[in-house]
N, C-alpha and C positions, 0 to 999 in steps of 0.2 A: 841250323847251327853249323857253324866253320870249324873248317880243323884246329882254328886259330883259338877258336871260342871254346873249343872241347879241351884242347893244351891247357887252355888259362883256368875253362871248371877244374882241370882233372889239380892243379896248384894250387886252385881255392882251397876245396872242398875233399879232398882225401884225408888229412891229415883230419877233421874234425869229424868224418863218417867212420874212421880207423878208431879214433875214439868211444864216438858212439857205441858203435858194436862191441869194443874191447869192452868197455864198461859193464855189458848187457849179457855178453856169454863168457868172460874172462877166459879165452881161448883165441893167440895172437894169429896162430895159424887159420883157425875158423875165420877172423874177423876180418884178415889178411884177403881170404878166399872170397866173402862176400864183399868185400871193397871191389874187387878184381871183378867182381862177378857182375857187380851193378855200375862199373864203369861199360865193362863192354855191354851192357844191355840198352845203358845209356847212347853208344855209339850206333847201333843200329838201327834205333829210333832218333837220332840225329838229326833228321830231317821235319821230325813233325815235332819234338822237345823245343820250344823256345830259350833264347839263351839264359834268360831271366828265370825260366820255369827251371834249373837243370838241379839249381841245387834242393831245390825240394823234390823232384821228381826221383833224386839219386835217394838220399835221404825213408820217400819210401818205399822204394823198390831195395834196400837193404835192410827196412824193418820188414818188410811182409816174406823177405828171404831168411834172414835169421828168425822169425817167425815158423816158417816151414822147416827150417831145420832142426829149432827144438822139440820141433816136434815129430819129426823122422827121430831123433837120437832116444826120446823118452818110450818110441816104440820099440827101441833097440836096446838101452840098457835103463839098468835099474837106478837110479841118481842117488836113494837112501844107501848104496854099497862101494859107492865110488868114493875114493879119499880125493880129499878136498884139496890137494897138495898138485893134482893133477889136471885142477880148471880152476888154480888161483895165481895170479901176479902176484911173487913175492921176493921183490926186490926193492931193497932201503923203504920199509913203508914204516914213519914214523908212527906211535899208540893211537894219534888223531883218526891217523887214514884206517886203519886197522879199524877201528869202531867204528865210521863211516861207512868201511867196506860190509861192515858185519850188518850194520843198520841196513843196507841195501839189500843185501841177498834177504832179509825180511820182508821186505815186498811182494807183493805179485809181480809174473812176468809184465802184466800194464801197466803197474803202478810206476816201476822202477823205469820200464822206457816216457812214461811221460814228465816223472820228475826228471832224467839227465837231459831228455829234449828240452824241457825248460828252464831249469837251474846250471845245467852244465852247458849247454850247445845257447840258450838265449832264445831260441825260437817263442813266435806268440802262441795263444791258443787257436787261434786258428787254421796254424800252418800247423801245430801238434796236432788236430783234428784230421788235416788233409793228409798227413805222412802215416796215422794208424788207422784212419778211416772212421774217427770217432765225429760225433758232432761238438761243436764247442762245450757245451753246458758237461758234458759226458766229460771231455777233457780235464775240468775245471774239479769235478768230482772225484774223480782218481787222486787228481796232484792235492787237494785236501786232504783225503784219506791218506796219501801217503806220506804227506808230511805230518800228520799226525802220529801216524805209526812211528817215524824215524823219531818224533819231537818224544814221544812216549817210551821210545828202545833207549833214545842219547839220552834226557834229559836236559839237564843245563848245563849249559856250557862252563860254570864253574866247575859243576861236577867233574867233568870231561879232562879238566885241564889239569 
């Protein structure tokens, strides 16, 4: 990979792995530091990463990083004592988003990275597969269950609205 090619990943794909993460541990600072962190892990391995391969290779080397750090921080503090005011986004969130958001933190930590890998970022099951290390069918499993769970928290959308 070129420096040319690194430049133009790092303007693809920032802005949707910034996402990802913000979504996944709603801490901008955290999400901030693992973007930073799997760009340059990215650059190092520069040489054997294809250019094609970058953004899924970024993708998940930021889930199995925010992966390890949730789980560095649950050995550190306690999550049922924390207020929630403190790892939540909460600026202009119309009632929609606010229930979405709520429906999400009902997930497991898998369920909820393979439904925004899929329904938010677009990715197929396959590449969801290669970025948590899951096999396809497994994939496919989660994002049922989890759409059930949110289909069964939300309801219907008349309800909702």
């Amino acid at each position: 990979m070129t420096v040319g090619e690194y430049n133009r990943c790092v303007e693809d794909c920032a802005d949707g792995l910034y996402r990802f993460l913000l979504r996944n541990i709603r801490d901008e600072e955290k999400a901030s530091d693992i973007v930073q962190d799997s760009f340059e892990k990215l650059w190092r391995k520069a040489d054997y990463v294809e250019c094609k391969k970058a953004k899924s290779y970024l993708f998940t080397t930021a889930y199995h990083t925010m992966i390890d750090s949730i789980r560095k921080e649950k050995r550190i503090e306690d999550f049922s004592i924390v207020k929630q005011e403190h790892h939540a986004h909460n600026e202009q969130y119309t009632d929609l988003q606010e229930i979405l958001h709520e429906a999400l933190e009902r997930l497991t930590e898998i369920q909820r990275s393979v439904i925004l890998l899929r329904d938010y970022e677009g990715y197929s099951y396959g590449e969801i597969g290669e970025i948590t290390g899951l096999n396809e069918s497994q994939v496919k499993v989660y994002i049922y269950r989890a759409r059930v769970l949110l289909k069964n928290y939300i309801g219907s959308m008349q309800a909702v609205i």
